[in-house]
LOFIDO-436506 format. One line per 3 residues: number of its first residue (from 1); their letters; for each residue x, y, z of C-alpha. Coordinates in nm, 2 decimals. Layout:
// LOFIDO-436506
NUM	a	X Y Z ~ ...
***
This chain:
// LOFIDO-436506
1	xxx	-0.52 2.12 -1.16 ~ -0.32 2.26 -0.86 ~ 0.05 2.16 -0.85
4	xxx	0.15 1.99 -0.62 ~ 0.47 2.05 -0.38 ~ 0.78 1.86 -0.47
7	xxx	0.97 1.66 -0.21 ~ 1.30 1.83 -0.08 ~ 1.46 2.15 0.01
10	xxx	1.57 2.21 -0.34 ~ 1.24 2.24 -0.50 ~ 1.39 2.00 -0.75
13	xxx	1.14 1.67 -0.79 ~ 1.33 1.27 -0.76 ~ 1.37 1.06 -1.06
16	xxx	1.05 0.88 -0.89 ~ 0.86 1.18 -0.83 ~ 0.94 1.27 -1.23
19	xxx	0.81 0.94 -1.28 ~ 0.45 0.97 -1.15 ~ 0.35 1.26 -1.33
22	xxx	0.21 1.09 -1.68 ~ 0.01 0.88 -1.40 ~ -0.14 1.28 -1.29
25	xxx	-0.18 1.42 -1.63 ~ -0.49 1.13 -1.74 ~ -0.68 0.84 -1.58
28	xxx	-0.53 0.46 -1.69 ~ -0.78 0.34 -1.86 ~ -0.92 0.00 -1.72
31	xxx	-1.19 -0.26 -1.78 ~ -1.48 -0.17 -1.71 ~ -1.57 -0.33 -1.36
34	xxx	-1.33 -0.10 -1.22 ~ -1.51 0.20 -1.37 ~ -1.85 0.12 -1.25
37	xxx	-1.97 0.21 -0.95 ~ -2.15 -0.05 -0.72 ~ -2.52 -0.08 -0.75
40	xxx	-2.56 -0.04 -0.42 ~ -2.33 0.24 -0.38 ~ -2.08 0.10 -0.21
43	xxx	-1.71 0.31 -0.19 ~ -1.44 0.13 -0.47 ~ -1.10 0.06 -0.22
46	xxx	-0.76 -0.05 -0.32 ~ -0.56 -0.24 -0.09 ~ -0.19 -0.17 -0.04
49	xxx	0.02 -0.37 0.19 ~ 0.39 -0.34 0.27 ~ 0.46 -0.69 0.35
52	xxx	0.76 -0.58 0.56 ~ 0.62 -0.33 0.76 ~ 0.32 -0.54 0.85
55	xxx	0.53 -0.80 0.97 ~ 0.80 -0.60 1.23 ~ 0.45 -0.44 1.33
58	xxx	0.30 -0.75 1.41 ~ 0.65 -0.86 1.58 ~ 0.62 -0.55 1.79
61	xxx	0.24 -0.56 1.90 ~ 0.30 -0.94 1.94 ~ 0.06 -1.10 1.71
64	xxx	0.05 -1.33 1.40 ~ -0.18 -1.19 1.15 ~ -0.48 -1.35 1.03
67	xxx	-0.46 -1.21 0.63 ~ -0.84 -1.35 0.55 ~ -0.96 -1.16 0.85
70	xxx	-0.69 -0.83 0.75 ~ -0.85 -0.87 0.38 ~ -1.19 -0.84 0.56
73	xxx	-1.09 -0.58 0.83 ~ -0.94 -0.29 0.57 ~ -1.23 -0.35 0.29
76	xxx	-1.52 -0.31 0.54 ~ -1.86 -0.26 0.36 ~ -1.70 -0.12 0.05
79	xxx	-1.65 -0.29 -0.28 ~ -1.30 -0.42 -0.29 ~ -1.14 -0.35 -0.65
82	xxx	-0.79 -0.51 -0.57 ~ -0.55 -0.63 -0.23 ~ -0.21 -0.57 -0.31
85	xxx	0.12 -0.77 -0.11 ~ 0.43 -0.66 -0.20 ~ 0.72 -0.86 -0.02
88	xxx	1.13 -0.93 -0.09 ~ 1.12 -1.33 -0.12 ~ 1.42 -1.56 -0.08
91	xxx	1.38 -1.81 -0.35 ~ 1.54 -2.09 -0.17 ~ 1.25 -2.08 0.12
94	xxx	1.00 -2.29 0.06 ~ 0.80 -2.21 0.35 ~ 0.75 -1.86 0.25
97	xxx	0.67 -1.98 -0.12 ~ 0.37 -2.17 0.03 ~ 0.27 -1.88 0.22
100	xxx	0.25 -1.67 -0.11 ~ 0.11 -1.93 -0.33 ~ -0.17 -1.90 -0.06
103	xxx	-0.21 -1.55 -0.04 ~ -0.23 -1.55 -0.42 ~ -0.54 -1.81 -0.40
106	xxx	-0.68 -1.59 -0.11 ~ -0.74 -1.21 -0.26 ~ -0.39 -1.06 -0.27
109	xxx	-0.21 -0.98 -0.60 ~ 0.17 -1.06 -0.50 ~ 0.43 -0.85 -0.60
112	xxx	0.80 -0.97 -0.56 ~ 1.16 -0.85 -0.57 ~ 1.46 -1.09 -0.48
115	xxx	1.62 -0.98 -0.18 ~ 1.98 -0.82 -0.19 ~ 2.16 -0.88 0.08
118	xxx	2.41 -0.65 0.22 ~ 2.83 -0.69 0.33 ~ 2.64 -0.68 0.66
121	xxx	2.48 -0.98 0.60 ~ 2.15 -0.80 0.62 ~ 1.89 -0.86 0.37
124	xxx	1.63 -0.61 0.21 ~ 1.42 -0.53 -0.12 ~ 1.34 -0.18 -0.17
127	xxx	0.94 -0.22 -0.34 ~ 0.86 0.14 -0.29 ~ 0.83 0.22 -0.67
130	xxx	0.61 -0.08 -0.74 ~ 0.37 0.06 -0.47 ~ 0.36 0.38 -0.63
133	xxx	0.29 0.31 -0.95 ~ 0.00 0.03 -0.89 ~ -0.16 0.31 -0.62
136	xxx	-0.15 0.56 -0.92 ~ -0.28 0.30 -1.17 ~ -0.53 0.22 -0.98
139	xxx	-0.62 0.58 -0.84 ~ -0.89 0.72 -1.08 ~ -1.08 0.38 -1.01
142	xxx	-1.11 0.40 -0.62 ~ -1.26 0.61 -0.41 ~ -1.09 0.54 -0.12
145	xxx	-0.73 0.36 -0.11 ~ -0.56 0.20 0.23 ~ -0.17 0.18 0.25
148	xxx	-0.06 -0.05 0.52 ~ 0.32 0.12 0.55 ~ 0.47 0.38 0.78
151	xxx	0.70 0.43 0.49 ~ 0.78 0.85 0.42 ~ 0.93 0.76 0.13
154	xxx	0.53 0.68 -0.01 ~ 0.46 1.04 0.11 ~ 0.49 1.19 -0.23
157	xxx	0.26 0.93 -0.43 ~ 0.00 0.94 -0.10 ~ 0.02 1.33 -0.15
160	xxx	-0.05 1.37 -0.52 ~ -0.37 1.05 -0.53 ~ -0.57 1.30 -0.22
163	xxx	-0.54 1.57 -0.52 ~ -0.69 1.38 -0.75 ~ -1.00 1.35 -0.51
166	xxx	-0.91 0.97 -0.38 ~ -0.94 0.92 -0.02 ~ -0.63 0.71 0.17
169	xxx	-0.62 0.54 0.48 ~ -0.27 0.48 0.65 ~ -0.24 0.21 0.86
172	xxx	0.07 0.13 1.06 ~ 0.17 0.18 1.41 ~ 0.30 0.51 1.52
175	xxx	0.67 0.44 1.59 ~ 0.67 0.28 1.26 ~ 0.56 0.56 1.06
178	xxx	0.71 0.86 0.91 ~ 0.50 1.19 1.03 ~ 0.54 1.29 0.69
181	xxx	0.32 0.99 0.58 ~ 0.05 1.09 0.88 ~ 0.07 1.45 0.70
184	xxx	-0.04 1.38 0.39 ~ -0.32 1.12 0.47 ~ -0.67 1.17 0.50
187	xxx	-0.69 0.94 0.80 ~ -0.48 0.72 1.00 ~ -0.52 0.43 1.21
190	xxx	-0.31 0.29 1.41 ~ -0.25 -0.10 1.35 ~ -0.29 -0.18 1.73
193	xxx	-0.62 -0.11 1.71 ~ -0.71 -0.30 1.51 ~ -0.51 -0.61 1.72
196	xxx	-0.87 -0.79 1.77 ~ -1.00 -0.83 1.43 ~ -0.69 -0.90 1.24
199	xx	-0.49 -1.21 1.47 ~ -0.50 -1.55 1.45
***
């Protein structure tokens, strides 16, 4: 297998790159649904959605997203394995709580982290590593994977799944997304495009 380059100017891999490389070294080994290839042919994807980018994207373009018709949008005609939402949550919202509960009954596997909120006041939950580890998880079982993030820390992790032959899609709007993420990807689409088929 090639190696692939390390993060940095020090040639020295991150506790999180470190991290990812049993995911490199052998395939997780899942039922078998996810191993079998669609009769018909279809392409295996893997949805990946960073809950907080999508929604300062959608602020910025101007739109509330439809997540049905997003679900529907980023699978296509392939055979959808899993639709990931990852999302800081304030447990004291309740409005929020019944939007997850129905994202959970709607396709989406929801991944949470309390928020921390900062001597700012500002409030944040860092899911990066949770997105890394379910994209390599999952990444000898797709064919093709879709990150919805402009996120460069996810550079690294979107870098080492195109080596093991997985195709990803980025999707995010350009002023949201790190050129290093753009680099590494086998395609990008810009969110904006896709305005249309994705809003309520």
């Amino acid at each position: 297998m090639q190696a692939l380059p390390k993060r940095g100017t020090n040639g020295k891999s991150s506790f999180a790159d470190q991290a990812l490389e049993p995911f490199l070294q052998s395939p997780i080994h899942l039922p078998n649904d996810f191993n079998d290839r669609d009769p018909q042919g279809c392409d295996r994807v893997g949805i990946f959605i960073d809950g907080s980018n999508l929604f300062y994207a959608a602020l910025n373009i101007g739109i509330e997203i439809d997540y049905a018709k997003l679900l529907c949008k980023l699978t296509g005609h392939r055979r959808l394995l899993r639709a990931y939402f990852y999302t800081g949550i304030d447990p004291n919202n309740e409005r929020q709580q019944g939007f997850l509960l129905w994202m959970r009954r709607n396709g989406y596997r929801v991944v949470t982290k309390e928020l921390i909120q900062f001597p700012d006041g500002s409030k944040k939950a860092n899911l990066d590593v949770e997105i890394a580890v379910d994209m390599m998880t999952l990444a000898h079982h797709c064919d093709t994977m879709v990150l919805l993030s402009g996120d460069g820390d996810l550079a690294y992790v979107v870098n080492a799944i195109t080596y093991l032959g997985t195709q990803v899609e980025v999707v995010s709007l350009p002023s949201m997304t790190s050129e290093s993420l753009i680099n590494v990807a086998d395609r990008y689409t810009d969110l904006s495009s896709l305005r249309q088929d994705i809003q309520k």
